[in-house]
C-alpha positions as CSV (number, residue, x, y, z in Angstrom):
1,X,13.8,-13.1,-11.2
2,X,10.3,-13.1,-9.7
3,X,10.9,-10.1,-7.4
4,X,12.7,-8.3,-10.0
5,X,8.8,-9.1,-12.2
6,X,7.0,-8.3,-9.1
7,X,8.2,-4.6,-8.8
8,X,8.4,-4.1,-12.3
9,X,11.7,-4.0,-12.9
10,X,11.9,-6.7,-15.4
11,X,9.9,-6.6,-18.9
12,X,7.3,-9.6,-18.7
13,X,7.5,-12.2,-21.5
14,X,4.7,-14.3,-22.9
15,X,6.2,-17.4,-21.5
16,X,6.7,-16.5,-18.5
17,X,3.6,-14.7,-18.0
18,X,2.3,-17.5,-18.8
19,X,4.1,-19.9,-17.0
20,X,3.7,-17.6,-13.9
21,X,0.0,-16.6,-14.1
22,X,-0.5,-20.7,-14.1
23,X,2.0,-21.3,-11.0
24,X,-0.1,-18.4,-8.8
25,X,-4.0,-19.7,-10.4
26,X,-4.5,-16.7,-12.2
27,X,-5.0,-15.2,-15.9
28,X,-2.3,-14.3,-18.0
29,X,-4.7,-10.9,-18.1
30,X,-4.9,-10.4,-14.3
31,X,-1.6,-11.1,-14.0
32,X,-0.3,-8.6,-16.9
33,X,-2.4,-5.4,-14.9
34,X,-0.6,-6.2,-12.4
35,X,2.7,-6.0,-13.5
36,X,1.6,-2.8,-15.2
37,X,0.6,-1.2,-12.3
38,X,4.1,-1.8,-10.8
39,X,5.9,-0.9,-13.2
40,X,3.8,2.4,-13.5
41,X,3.9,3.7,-9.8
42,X,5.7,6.5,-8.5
43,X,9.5,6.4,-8.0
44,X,10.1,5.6,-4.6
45,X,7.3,3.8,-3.9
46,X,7.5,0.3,-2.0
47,X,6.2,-2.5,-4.8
């Protein structure tokens, strides 16, 4: 499940956003534009 979050192939829920940004020691924010920015790059593109 985490590498299907990590190239944005899975939607990203609240709870486990926020479960997630707390394993890694980061914000629920940071952790949120980064999953955007996945999920937003070019076909084809290595995530």
């Amino acid at each position: 499940m985490v590498g299907s979050i990590e190239r944005g192939e899975t939607a990203l829920s609240e709870n486990v956003a926020e479960r997630l940004a707390t394993a890694l020691n980061i914000s629920v924010a940071e952790l949120r534009t980064a999953h955007q920015r996945a999920r937003s790059r070019p076909p084809g593109m290595p995530a």
